[in-house]
N, C-alpha and C positions, 0 to 999 in steps of 0.2 A: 501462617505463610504470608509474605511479602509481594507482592505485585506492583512493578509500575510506582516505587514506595508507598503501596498501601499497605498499609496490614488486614488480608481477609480474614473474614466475619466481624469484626466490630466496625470494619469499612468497607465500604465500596470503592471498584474499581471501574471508571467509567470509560470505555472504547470507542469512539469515530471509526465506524466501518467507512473506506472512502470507497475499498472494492475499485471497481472500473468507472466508477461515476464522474472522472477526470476525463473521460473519454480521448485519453491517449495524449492531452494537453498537461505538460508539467507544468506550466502555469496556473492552470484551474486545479492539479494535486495541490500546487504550492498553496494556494489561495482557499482552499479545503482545511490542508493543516493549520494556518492561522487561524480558521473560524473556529477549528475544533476546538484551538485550544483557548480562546478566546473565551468559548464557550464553558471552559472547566474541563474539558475531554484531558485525562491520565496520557492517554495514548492512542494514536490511528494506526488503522492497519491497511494496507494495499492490498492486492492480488497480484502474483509477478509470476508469468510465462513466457513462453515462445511459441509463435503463434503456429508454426509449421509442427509442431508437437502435441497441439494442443487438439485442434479441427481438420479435415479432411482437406487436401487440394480435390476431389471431388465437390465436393459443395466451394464455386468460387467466394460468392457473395458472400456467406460465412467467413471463409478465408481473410477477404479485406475486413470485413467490419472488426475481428478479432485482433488482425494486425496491426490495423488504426488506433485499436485503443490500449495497447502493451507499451510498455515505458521501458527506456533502455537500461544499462547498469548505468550508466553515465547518468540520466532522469533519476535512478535510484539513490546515489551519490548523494546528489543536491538535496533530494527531498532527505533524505535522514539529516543532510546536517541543517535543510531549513526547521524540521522535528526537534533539531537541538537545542537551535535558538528561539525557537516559538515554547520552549519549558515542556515539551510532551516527548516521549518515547514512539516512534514509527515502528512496526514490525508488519511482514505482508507473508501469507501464506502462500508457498512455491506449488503454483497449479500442477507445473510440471517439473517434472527431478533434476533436470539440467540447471535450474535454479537453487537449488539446495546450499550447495556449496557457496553461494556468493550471498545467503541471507542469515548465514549459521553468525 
């Protein structure tokens, strides 16, 4: 089987989780994928939600810090095509289903 153009078991496919570690700055995603890939990283992956979907407007403070660090499709955009040009593959798990559709 094929990944990322690896061929597994006789290769390895190596993944940059960036996750939310951008804390909501596309600049510090952008700046994540160059390292990755820098580093030999196949492909990073984000996390993409909506933040009102995700956690309670009951719990504020939750609310903000999750909002803060969501990236929009337009953040989304930019970062796959900087993924293009830094030689790695970007793909981000859709936290929440409203996302689905715009990561297929």
């Amino acid at each position: 089987m094929k990944l990322f153009g690896r061929t597994l078991g006789p290769e390895l496919a190596i993944v940059a989780e960036i996750g939310v570690n951008h804390e909501g700055d596309v600049e510090a995603a952008s700046r994540l994928i160059r390292a990755a890939a820098g580093a030999g990283a196949d492909a990073v992956k984000l996390q993409s939600y909506t933040a009102e979907r995700l956690t309670s407007a009951t719990d504020p403070a939750r609310l903000a810090r999750v909002t803060r660090f969501g990236l929009s499709l337009a953040d989304h955009e930019r970062l796959f095509a900087e993924a293009e040009s830094s030689g790695v593959r970007l793909f981000s798990t859709a936290v929440t289903e409203d996302w689905v559709p715009s990561l297929q």
